[in-house]
Structure formats: C-alpha cells, structure tokens
Steps between C-alpha positions, in 0.01 A plus 500: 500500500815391688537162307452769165768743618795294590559311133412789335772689719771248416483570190506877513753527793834388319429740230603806739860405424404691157199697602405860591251593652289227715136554644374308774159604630186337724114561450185476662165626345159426643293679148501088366133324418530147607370226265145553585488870485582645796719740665634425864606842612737317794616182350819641312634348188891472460777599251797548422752606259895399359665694195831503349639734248816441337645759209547348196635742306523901497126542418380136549400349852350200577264431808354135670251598719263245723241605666131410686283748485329510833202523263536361151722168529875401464684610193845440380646771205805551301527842321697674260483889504690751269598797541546807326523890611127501432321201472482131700384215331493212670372098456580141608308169614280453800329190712242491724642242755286240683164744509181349559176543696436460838369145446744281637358187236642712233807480311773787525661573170828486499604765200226719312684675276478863428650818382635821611489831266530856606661793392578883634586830327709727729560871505735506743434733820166567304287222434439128516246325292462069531294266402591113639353149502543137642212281315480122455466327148153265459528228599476142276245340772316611755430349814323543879760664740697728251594859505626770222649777634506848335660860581518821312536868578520837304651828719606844394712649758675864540710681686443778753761658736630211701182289432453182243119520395352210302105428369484192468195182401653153617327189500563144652271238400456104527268269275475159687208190427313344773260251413544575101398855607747782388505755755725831494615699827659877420626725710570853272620805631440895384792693696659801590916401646697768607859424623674805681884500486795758564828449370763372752201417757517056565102566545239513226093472602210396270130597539282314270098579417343183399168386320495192508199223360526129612302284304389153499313350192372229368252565225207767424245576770665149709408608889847359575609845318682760722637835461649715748702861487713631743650854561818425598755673675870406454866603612839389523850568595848422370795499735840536297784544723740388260485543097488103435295404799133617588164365722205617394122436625178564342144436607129663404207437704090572369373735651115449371362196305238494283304189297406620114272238484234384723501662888734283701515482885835483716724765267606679791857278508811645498674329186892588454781425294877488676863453304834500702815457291884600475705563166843479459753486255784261481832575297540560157408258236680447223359657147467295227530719155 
C-alpha cells in the first residue's frame, strides 16, 4: 500500500496550491473473502484514502481521488461534477491500479480503465436523492491474475429537525480469474444513516443500521459458493472545531451473522469495518469562467 500511496501523493500534493478542500482518510475492514472463499474475522485488510477538489468554475468542480478499498482493490479517479440549485451531474475517467489476486505468480495490471457516472437532485433543506457509479470497461484480453472493479449506489435522504436521514442500497464488487475461472466477490449493503447535527455545535454523530450480504461466487450450485448476511451496527462522529478543518471517525461492527446458503460452522466472529480521516480546506482557488 505504502509503495501505492507515496507516487500517487506526489502527484496530488502540489495541486493544494489551487485546491479546496483535501480528504485524507485510513481504513481497515475485516468483511473481505480471501481468494479461496473465506472470511478471517481477525486478519484485517487495509485502506486508505487521498482526494483533492479544486473549483473550476462557479458551478463546476473537479475532484482526483485515490483510494484502496480495504475491500475491493486500489482505484485512481478524476471527476467532473456540475452544479446547479437543483441537480448534480457528475462524470470523468477511472483506473483500477495494480489489482490482482492473491497469487503472487500473477501479473498486477497496471491501468484497467473505467468510468465514473452519478448524478443527484436536491431540494435543499428537504431532500436528497443520488444515484453514483465507478465501473470498469471490458476488457480486450483476459488473463489469470486480473481484477475488474465495480461500485454503485442509489439513496434517498431527508431531513428531520437537526438530523440527515438517508435509505440507501450500495454495492462494491470485484470480478477476478483464477485458473481461467471467473469468480465475483460482493459486498452490498441495505441501510438506514442518520447523522445528528446542531447548528454552531463542532460535533455531529452518525448511527447507521446495516444489512449487509457478502458473497463469494463462482458459478451455479459450485460448493466453493458462499453467502453470508450480517446485521450491522454502525456510528460515527465528526469533530469540526474550525469551519475549514474537521476529524471525523466511523466504524460498524455485526452484531449476528448468518450463511443463506448451506449451514456453516465458526460465524460467531466479530467482523468490523473502521475509517479515521481529517478534512480541511486550503485557500481559495482561483475560478475559471
């Protein structure tokens, strides 16, 4: 990850001369099926996260974000989004960066590239609707060791007195080839998030209800095959003692896990998810019109 990170954050450092807001965050997540199917409830994968927004123009920003998913892989993004006083559309190229599987015989891809799409209607103070994805583009050959990353969510969210609620479906998936077998991992989400907030408070707290199904799959009726749901309890909190600085952390835990296939032994694991970042903004960039 560390040999990852550091070119990646040459690049996006110098553009803070320019920038806005900046997101810097580390990950951890133990809900991952290794290559051969399993989940190892105390052997924590690792992540992490580096994004740069700089204004382009009065309703156009631009954003490079890289980032491992403690789960999915390594991506690198570059994203338009426009605004308007009700609506967000946003787009821009992807890559999946050096993914592959575990095997260490295989071959890394450098680049698989990919595309990001999404867009939000707004009612301000009312009502937030989005619908967003990150999904790579087939590939011209395929070979043993490679992996095609894909993301998408939809989420409705409203407003209550001093509380943010969102529905949302979210799904993180990765298609990789062992052996000239295709096999797919998912991990997709049903949730509740609430985030409480009061205005001139530098606190706000997040309580998240989580169903979650991990699934591992290679083809119909394969005994490899494994599914597993979680209930899953989450929370967070966001420590803004200044308007262009904040911390924030946010972590969710299962509390019971289930198989929806075949009875499986050994569920009784604690399996978590844990984020730890700091945002910040940096001057004022200059608007192109």
């Amino acid at each position: 990850m560390k040999k990852l990170l550091v070119p990646i954050l040459l690049i996006l450092l110098p553009m803070s001369i320019f920038s806005t807001d900046m997101d810097f965050s580390v990950s951890t997540s133990t809900f991952a099926f290794d290559d051969d199917g399993d989940l190892h409830a105390w052997e924590p994968s690792f992540g992490g996260k580096a994004s740069i927004t700089d204004k382009l123009g009065s309703r156009l920003d631009g954003t490079i974000t890289f980032e491992r998913d403690a789960v999915n892989g390594n991506t690198l993004s570059a994203r338009g989004t426009y605004r308007t006083s009700f609506l967000e559309i946003s787009a821009g190229p992807s890559f999946g960066v050096l993914n592959s599987t575990e095997d260490d015989d295989d071959v890394s891809m450098l680049f698989q590239p990919g595309l990001t799409l999404g867009f939000s209607v707004i009612i301000p103070g009312k009502l937030i609707v989005r619908a967003d994805s990150d999904f790579a583009l087939p590939p011209a050959t395929y070979g043993d060791g490679q992996v095609y990353l894909q993301r998408g969510e939809l989420s409705t969210g409203f407003y209550l007195p001093n509380i943010l609620c969102t529905v949302k479906i979210s799904q993180r998936s990765s298609v990789s080839i062992n052996d000239g077998t295709t096999c797919t991992k998912s991990i997709t989400d049903y949730g509740v998030y609430s985030e409480a907030f009061s205005k001139g408070a530098p606190f706000r707290i997040d309580v998240d209800f989580i169903y979650r199904v991990v699934d591992y799959y290679v083809m119909a009726d394969d005994p490899a095959n494994r599914k597993y749901a979680h209930l899953v309890l989450g929370g967070g909190a966001t420590w803004a003692p200044k308007t262009d600085f904040n911390l924030y952390i946010k972590g969710a835990g299962s509390l019971y896990t289930f198989s929806l296939l075949d009875h499986v032994n050994d569920l009784d694991d604690f399996f978590f998810d844990l984020t730890v970042g700091m945002r910040m903004t940096v001057g004022s960039p200059p608007t192109l019109e």
